[in-house]
N, C-alpha and C positions, 0 to 999 in steps of 0.2 A: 945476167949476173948469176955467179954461182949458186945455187943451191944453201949450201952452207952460212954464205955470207947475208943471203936472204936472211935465215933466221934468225943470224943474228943481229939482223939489223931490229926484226920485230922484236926479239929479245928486248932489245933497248928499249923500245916504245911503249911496251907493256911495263917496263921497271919504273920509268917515267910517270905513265901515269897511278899506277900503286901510292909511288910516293907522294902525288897532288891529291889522289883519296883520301890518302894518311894523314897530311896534314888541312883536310879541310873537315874532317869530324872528329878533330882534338877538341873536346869539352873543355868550357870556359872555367875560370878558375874557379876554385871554390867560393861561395859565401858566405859570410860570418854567421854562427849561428846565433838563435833567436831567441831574446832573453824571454822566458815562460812565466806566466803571474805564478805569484806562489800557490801551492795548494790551500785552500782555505781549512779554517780548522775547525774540526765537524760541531755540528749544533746541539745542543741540550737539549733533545725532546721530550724527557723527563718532565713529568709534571713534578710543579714546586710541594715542597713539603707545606702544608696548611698545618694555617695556625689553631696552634689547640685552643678547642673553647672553655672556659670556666664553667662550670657548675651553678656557682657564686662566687661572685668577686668580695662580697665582705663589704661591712660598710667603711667606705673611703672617704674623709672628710676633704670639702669641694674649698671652702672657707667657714669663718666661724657662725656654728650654728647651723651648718648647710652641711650632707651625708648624701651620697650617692652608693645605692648600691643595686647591683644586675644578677639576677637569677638566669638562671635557662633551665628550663625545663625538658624532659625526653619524655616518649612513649617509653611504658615497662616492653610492651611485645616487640617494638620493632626499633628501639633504642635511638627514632627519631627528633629532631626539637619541636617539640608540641607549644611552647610558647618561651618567650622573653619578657620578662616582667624587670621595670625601672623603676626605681624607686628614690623618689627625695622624701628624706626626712628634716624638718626646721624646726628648732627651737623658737618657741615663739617669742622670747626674751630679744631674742637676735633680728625676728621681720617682724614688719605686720601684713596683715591681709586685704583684702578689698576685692571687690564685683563689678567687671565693665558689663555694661550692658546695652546696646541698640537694636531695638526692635526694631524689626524688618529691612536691618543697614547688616548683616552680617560682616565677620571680617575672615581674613587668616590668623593664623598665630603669629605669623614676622608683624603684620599690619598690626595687632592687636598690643604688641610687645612696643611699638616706634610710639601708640599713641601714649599708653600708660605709663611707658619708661617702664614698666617692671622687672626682676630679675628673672622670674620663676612662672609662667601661666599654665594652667590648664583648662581643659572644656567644661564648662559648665552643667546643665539637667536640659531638659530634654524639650524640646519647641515645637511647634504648628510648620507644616509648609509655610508660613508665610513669616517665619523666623521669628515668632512669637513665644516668649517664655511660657511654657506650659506650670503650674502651682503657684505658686507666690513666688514674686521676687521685690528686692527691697535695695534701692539704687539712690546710695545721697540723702535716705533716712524715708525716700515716697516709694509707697507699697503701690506695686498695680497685681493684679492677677488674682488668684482665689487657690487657698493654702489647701491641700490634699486634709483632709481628714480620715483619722483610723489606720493611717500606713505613711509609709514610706519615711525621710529624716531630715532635715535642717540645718543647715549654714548658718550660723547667728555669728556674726561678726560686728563688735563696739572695743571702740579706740584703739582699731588695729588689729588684737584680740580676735581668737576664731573657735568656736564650741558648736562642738555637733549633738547633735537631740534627735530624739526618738516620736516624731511624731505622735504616734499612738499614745506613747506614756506623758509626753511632753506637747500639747498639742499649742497652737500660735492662736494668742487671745487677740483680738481686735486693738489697737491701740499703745501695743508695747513697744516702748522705745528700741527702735534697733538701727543701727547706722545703716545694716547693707546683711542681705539673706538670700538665698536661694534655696530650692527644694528639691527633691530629687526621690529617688525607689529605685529597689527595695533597700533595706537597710542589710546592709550582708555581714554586718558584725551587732549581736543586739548590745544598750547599755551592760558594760560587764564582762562581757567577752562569749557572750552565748553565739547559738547558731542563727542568724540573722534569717535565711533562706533555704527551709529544710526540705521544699519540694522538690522534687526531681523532675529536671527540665532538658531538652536535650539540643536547646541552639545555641552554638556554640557561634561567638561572635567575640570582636573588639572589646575592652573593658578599661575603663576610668573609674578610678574608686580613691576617694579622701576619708584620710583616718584618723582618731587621734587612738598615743597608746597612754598605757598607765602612767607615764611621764607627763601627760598632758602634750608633749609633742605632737604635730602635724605629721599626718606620712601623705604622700600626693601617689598613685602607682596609674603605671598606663600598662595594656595586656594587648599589643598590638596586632599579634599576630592570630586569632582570634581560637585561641587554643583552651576556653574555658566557657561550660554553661555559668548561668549564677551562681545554681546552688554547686556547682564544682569550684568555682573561686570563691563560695563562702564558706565551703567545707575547707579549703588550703589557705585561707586568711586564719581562722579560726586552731587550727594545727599549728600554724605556722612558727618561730620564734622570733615574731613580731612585739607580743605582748599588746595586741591590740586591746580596747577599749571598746569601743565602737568603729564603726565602717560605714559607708555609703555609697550605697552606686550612682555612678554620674552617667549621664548619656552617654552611650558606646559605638560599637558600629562605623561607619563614617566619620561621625565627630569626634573619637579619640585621636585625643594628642597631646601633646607634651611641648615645650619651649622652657630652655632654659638660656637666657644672652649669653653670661661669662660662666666657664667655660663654654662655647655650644653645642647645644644638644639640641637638636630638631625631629620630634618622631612628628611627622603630620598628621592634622586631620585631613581627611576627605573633602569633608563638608564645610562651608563658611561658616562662621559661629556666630549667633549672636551675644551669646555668652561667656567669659570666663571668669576664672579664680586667679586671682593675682597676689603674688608676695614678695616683699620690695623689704629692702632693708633698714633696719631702722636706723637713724642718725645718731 
């Protein structure tokens, strides 16, 4: 075979297969594109604007005869809350009062509120480890226990009715009719509106204090956060624009607490009680 015609026979063989290259690495068709999540929309990591605190809310009537009202207190140096103080104030026209009392059966405050039914408890004066009323108490009109002489103040409560007294000035005779009493120290407001507790003391603890003011009103206050000596919460009761009367310290510490059913308010105590102060409304 010629020369010529050789090549071009391979000519052909080689176009031949170019063309079965070509079309065996033609790329498949396209495929649809691919629907993508949305981009999500960015997050708030902004801390929430916090709610401003009151000072003092003022007293806010709860119902008739019933006044709630919350202090806060700061450090002057470091513009911290050094205490919250709550406050009910009752007309006694509108409740009466009364003294659960079980020695050595302590309760809680919910526990203590289911049996009494009452509206309003607080802790009572101050016990034994073996949840025994420490002074006198008077439960159902029967006295057990032995009355502080020369200090501390008095619970006397008849026909619902509730007066507080001055141990030292007013001291508890043997015999006197009294429906239901408890006892308690120091007196941090004296008859009058004097300084009840002028020594300077420096442990600072929990505070329950029952008061009456120049209205004869009841005021109940718990100081939970344990932001006051005595004589610092006698000194700020005494200043105060409470118009108190007299005051009393009730057991602190652990066994400060508060219960109120309607609305509810639960500051806890610690401690099981065998005592409180109850006030229930009158029919």
């Amino acid at each position: 075979m010629r020369p010529f015609l050789i090549l071009c026979l391979l000519f052909g063989v080689l176009a031949c297969g170019l063309v079965e290259l070509t079309e065996t690495v033609t790329p498949p068709a396209t495929r649809p594109p691919v629907a993508l999540p949305p981009t999500p929309a960015p997050v708030n990591t902004a801390a929430p604007t916090p709610t401003p605190i009151l000072p003092d809310t003022g007293w806010r009537p709860l119902r008739p005869g019933l006044e709630q009202r919350t202090i806060n207190l700061t450090q002057a140096t470091t513009s911290q809350r050094q205490e919250t103080i709550t406050l009910m104030r009752l007309d006694p026209a509108f409740f009466s009062f009364d003294i659960a009392y079980r020695p050595g059966r302590p309760q809680t405050l919910p526990q203590w509120q289911a049996e009494t039914g009452a509206l309003l408890l607080v802790n009572g004066g101050y016990f034994t480890p073996e949840y025994i009323a420490t002074g006198l108490i008077i439960v159902g009109g029967q006295a057990s226990g032995r009355s502080y002489e020369g200090f501390g103040g008095m619970v006397v409560i008849n026909g619902g009715g509730l007066v507080l007294r001055s141990l030292a000035e007013q001291p508890y005779q043997s015999g006197e009719e009294i429906a239901a009493a408890l006892q308690s120290f120091p007196l941090l407001v004296r008859p009058g509106g004097g300084l009840g507790f002028p020594d300077e003391d420096n442990r600072l603890s929990r505070r329950t204090v029952i008061a009456q003011d120049n209205q004869g009103r009841v005021l109940f206050l718990v100081a939970p956060l344990g932001g006051f000596t005595l004589h610092q919460l006698s000194q700020w009761l005494v200043n105060s624009d409470l118009d108190l009367h007299i005051a009393l310290n009730l057991d602190g510490g652990a066994s400060t607490g508060l219960y109120l059913a309607d609305p509810l308010l639960h500051i806890p105590a610690f401690d099981l009680l065998p005592t409180v102060l109850t006030a229930t409304p009158r029919e």
